[in-house]
C-alpha positions as CSV (number, residue, x, y, z in Angstrom):
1,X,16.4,-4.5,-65.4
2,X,15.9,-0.8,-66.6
3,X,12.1,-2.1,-67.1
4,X,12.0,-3.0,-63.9
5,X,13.3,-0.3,-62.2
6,X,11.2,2.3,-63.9
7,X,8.0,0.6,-62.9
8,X,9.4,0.2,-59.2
9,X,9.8,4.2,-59.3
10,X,6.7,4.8,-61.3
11,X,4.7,2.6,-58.0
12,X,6.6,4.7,-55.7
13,X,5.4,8.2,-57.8
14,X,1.8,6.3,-57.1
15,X,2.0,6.1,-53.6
16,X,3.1,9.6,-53.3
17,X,0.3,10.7,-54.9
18,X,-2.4,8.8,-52.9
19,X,-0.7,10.1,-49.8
20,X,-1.3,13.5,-50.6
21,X,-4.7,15.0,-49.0
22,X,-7.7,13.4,-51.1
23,X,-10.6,16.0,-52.7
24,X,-12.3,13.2,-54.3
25,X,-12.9,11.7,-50.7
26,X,-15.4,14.6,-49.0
27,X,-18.5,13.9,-47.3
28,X,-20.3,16.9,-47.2
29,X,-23.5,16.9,-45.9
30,X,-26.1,19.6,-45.7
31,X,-23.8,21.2,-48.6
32,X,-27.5,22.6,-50.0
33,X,-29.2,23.6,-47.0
34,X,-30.4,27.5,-47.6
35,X,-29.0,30.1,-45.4
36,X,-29.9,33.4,-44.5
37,X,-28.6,36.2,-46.6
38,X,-25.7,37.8,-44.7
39,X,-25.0,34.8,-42.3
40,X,-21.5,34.3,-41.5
41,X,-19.5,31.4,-40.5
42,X,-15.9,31.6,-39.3
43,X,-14.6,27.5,-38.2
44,X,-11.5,26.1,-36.9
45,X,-10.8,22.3,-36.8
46,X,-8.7,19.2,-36.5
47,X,-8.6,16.4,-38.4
48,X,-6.3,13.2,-38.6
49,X,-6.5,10.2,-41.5
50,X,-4.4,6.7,-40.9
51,X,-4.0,3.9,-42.8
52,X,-3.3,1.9,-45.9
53,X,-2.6,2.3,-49.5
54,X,-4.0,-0.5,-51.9
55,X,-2.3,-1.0,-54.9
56,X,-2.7,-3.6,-58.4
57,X,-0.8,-6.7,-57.1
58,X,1.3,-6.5,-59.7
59,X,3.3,-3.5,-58.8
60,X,6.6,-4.6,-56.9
61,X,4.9,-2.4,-53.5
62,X,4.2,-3.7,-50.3
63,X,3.3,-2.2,-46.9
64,X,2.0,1.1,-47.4
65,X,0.9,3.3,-44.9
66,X,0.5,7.4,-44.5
67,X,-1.0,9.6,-41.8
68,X,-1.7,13.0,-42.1
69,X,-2.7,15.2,-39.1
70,X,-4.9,18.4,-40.5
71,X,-5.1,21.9,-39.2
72,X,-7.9,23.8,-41.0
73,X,-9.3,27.7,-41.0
74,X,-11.9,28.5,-42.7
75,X,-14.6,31.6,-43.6
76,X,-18.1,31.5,-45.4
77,X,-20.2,33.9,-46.4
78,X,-24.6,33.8,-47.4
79,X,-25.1,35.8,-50.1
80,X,-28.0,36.3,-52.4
81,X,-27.9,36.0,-56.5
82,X,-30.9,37.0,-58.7
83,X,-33.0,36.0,-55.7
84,X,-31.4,32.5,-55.7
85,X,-29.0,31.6,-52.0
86,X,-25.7,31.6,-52.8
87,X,-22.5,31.1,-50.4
88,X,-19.1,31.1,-50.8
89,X,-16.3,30.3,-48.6
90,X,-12.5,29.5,-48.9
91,X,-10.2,26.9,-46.3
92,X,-6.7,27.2,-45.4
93,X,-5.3,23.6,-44.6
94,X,-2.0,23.0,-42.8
95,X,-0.9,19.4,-43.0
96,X,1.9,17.2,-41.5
97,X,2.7,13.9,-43.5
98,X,4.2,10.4,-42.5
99,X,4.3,8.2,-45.8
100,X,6.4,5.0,-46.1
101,X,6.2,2.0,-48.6
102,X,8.8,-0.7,-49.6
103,X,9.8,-0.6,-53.0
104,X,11.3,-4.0,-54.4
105,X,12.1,-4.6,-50.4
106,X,13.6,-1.1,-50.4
107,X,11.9,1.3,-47.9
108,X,11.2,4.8,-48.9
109,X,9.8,7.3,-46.3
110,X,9.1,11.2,-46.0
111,X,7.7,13.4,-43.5
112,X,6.7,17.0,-44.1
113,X,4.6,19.4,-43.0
114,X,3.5,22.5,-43.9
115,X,0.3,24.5,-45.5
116,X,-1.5,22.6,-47.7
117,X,-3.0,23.8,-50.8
118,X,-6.5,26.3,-50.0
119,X,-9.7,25.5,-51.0
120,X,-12.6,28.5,-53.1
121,X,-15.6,27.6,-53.2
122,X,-19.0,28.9,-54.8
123,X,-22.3,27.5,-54.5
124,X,-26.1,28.5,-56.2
125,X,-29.5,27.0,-55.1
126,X,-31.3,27.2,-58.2
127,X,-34.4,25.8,-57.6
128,X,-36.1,26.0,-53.6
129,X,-33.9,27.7,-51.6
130,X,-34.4,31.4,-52.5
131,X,-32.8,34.1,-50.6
132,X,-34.4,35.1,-47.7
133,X,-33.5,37.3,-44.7
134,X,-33.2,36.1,-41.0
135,X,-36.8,37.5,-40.4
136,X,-38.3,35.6,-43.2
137,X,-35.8,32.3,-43.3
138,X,-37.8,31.9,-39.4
139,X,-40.9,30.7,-41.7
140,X,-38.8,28.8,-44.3
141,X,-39.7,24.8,-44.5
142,X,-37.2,23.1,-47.1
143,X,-38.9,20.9,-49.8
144,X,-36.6,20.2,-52.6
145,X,-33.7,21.8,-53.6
146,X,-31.4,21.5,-56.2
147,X,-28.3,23.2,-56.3
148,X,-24.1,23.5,-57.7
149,X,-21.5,23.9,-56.3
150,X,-17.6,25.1,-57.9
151,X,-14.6,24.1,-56.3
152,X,-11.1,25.6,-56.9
153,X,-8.0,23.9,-55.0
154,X,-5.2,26.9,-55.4
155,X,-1.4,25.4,-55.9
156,X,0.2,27.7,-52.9
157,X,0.8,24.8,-50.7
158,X,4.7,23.4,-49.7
159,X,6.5,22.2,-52.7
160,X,9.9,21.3,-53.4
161,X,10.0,20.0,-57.1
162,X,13.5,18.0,-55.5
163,X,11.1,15.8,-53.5
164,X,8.8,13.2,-54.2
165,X,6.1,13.6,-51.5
166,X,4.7,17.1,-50.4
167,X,1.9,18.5,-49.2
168,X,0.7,20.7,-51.6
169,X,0.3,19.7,-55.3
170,X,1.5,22.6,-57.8
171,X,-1.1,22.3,-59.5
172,X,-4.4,23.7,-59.9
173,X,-7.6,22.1,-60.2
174,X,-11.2,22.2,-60.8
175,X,-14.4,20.4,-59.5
176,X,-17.8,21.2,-60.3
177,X,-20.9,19.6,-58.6
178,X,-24.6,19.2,-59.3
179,X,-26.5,18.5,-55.5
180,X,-30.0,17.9,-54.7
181,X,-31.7,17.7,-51.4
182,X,-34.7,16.5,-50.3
183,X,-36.8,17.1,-47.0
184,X,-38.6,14.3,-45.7
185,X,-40.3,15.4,-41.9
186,X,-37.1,16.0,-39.8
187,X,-35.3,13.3,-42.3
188,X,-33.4,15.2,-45.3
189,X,-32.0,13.0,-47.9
190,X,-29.2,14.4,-50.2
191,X,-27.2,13.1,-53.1
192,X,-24.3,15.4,-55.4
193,X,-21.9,14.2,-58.4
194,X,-19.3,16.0,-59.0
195,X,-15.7,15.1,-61.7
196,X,-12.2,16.9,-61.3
197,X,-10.1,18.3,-63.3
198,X,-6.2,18.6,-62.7
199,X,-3.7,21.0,-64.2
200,X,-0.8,19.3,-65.6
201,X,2.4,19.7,-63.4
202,X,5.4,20.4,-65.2
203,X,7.8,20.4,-62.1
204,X,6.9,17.3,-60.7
205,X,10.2,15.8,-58.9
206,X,12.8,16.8,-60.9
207,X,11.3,18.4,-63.6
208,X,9.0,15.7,-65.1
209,X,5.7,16.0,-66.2
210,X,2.8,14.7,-64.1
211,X,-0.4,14.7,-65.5
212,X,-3.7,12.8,-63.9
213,X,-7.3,11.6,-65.5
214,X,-10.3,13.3,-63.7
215,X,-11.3,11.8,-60.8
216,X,-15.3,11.1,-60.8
217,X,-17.2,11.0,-57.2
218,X,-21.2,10.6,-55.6
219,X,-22.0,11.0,-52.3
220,X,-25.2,10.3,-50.8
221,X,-26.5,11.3,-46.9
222,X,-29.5,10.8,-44.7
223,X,-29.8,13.3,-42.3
224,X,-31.9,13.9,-39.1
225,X,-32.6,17.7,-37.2
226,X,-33.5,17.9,-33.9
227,X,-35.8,21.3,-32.8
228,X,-33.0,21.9,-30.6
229,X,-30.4,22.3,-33.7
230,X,-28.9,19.0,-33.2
231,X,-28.3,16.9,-36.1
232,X,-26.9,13.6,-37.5
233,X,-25.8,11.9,-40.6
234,X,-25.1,9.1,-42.0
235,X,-22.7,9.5,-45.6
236,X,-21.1,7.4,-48.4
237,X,-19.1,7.9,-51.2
238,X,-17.5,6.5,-54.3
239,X,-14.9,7.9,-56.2
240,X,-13.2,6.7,-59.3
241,X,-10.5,7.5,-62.4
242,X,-7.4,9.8,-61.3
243,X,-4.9,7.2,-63.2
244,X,-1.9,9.0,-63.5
245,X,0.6,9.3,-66.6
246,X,4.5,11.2,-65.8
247,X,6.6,11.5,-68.8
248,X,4.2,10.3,-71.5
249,X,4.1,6.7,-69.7
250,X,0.6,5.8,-68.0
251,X,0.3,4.1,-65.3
252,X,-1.8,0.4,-64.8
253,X,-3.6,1.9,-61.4
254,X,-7.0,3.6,-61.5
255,X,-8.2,5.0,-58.4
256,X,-11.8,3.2,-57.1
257,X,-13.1,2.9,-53.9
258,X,-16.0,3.4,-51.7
259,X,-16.4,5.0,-48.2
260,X,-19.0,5.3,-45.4
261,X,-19.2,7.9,-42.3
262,X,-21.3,9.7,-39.6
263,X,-21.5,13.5,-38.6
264,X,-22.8,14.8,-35.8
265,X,-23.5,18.6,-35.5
266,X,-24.3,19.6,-31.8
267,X,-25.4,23.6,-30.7
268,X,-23.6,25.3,-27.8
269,X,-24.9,28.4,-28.2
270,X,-26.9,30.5,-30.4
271,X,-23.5,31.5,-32.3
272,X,-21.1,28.3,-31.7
273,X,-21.5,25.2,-32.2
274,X,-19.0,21.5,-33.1
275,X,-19.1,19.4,-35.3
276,X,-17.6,15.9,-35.4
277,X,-17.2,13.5,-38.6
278,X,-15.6,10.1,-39.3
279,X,-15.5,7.8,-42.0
280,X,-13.2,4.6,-43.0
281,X,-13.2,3.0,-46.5
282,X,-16.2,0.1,-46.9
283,X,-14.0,-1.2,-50.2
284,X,-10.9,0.1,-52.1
285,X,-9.6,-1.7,-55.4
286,X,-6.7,0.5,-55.6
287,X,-6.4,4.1,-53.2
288,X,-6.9,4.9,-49.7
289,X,-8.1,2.8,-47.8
290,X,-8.3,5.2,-44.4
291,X,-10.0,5.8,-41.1
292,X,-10.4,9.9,-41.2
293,X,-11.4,11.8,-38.0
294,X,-12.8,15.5,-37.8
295,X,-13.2,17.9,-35.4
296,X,-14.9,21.6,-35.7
297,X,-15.8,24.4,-34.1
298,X,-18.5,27.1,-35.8
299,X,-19.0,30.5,-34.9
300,X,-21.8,31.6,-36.9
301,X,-23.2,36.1,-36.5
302,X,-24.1,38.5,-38.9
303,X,-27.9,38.6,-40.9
304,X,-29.3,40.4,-37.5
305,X,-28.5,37.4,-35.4
C-alpha cells in the first residue's frame, strides 16, 4: 500500500513537470542567419499550447491534459566578435497554467499564473557569417554557416515550494547548441543539436530534492525567402532523456518524442514585421504531446536603418 502510493505521487510529480513550459521543444528557424552589426529587435507575442500528457502505461495516471497561454517580451541585439556576427538577446515569459490528471481515480488540478522563468541567450557565427555593416550586409549572399548558440533559463519565475505545479522552475539551467545553415537559391536548409543541463532543486514541494537527466534535442528546417522579405518554414524536432529522480528514487519515464511545424514571417514595413508559428507532436512515447500556437510582432532599427 505505501509502495503504491508513493508511485501514484511520484506520476503525479511527472505530470507536473511535463506541464511546465518545455525548452527542449523550440523550433527555431533562421537561428544562424547573419545580421547587421548594430541591428536591433524589440518583439512582443502570444502564444497558447493544449493538449495531452503521455505517460508509461504502467503508472496508475489517466487523462492528462494542460494548457498554457504565453505572454512574451523580448530584446536582441547584432553585435560583432573578432570579426565573427554575434547576437544576444534575453525573453521575459508570463504564463497562465491549467493542469489536471487522475491519480489512482483521484483528480488533481492547479491553475496559476504568473512570470515564467526568462530566457539569456548568446550566439557566434564562426565560420560564413562575418560581421558586416548595413552598407556592406546589402551585398552579403549566405553560403554556409556554422554557428553556437548558449542558452541560460534564469530561476526568477513564480514558485511556491508548498505547491506542486508552478510556473517557473527554481532552478537554473544550461543549453548549448551547435547550428549549421546552408543556402540553397532562395531555399536555406538548417539543422542544430543542442543537450540541457538542470540545476538540482532542493525546494521542490515541500522541501525535497528534484533533480532531472539532460534532456538531448535536433531540429532540422527548410526554409524559403521571398525578394519581398517574406518567408516560410517548415521545422521538426526530437527531444529525448529528462527522466527525473526526487529524493534519491528515479523515476521509470524518459522523455521522447518528435514534433513537426510551419512558420511564416511576413513584412509590414521596413521596421515591423509578424510572425506566426505552429507545431503539434508527429509521435510522443512519454511527454507532451501538444498543438502550440505563436504569434509575433518585430520592430527591428538601429545599424543606420
Amino acid at each position: 500500500m505505501i509502495v503504491s502510493r508513493f508511485k501514484s505521487w511520484l506520476a503525479l510529480v511527472i505530470l507536473m513537470q511535463f506541464c511546465q513550459p518545455a525548452g527542449a521543444q523550440e523550433l527555431e528557424p533562421r537561428a544562424y542567419a547573419n545580421t547587421p552589426v548594430g541591428m536591433k529587435f524589440l518583439v512582443a507575442g502570444y502564444g497558447h499550447n493544449e493538449g495531452d500528457l503521455l505517460f508509461d502505461p504502467t503508472l496508475p495516471i489517466k487523462g492528462a491534459h494542460a494548457s498554457t497561454d504565453v505572454g512574451l517580451l523580448g530584446y536582441a541585439q547584432a553585435f560583432s566578435v573578432g570579426g565573427k556576427s554575434a547576437k544576444w538577446s534575453i525573453a521575459l515569459p508570463f504564463a497562465a497554467l491549467d493542469g489536471s490528471g487522475l491519480v489512482n481515480g483521484t483528480l488533481h488540478q492547479r491553475e496559476v499564473s504568473g512570470l515564467a522563468d526568462p530566457l539569456v541567450a548568446v550566439s557566434i557565427n564562426f565560420a560564413g557569417a562575418p560581421a558586416l555593416s548595413l552598407q556592406e550586409f546589402r551585398g552579403y549572399r549566405q553560403d554556409t554557416i556554422i554557428g553556437a548558440t548558449l542558452k541560460v533559463s534564469v530561476p526568477v519565475g513564480q514558485y511556491d515550494e508548498d505547491r506542486l505545479v508552478n510556473i517557473g522552475t527554481h532552478r537554473w539551467s544550461i543549453k548549448p547548441e551547435l547550428g549549421i545553415s546552408q543556402a540553397l537559391g532562395r531555399w536555406i536548409v538548417e539543422g542544430a543539436a543542442s543537450v540541457a543541463w538542470y540545476e538540482t532543486n532542493h525546494s521542490f514541494f515541500g522541501g525535497r530534492t528534484l533533480e532531472q537527466d539532460v534532456i538531448y534535442s535536433a531540429q532540422g528546417h527548410l526554409i524559403y525567402s521571398h525578394r519581398s522579405g517574406l518567408w516560410g518554414a517548415l521545422n521538426y524536432t526530437y527531444f529525448s532523456g529528462g527522466r527525473i529522480t526526487t529524493d534519491g528514487v528515479r523515476s521509470d519515464d524518459e522523455l521522447g518524442s518528435s514534433r513537426v511545424g510551419m512558420t511564416l514571417a511576413v513584412p509590414l514595413s521596413l521596421h515591423h514585421s509578424l510572425k506566426f508559428a505552429a507545431s503539434r507532436g508527429l509521435a510522443t512515447r512519454t511527454g507532451t504531446d501538444f498543438d502550440m500556437y505563436l504569434l509575433v510582432w518585430q520592430l527591428r532599427w538601429g545599424a543606420g536603418l
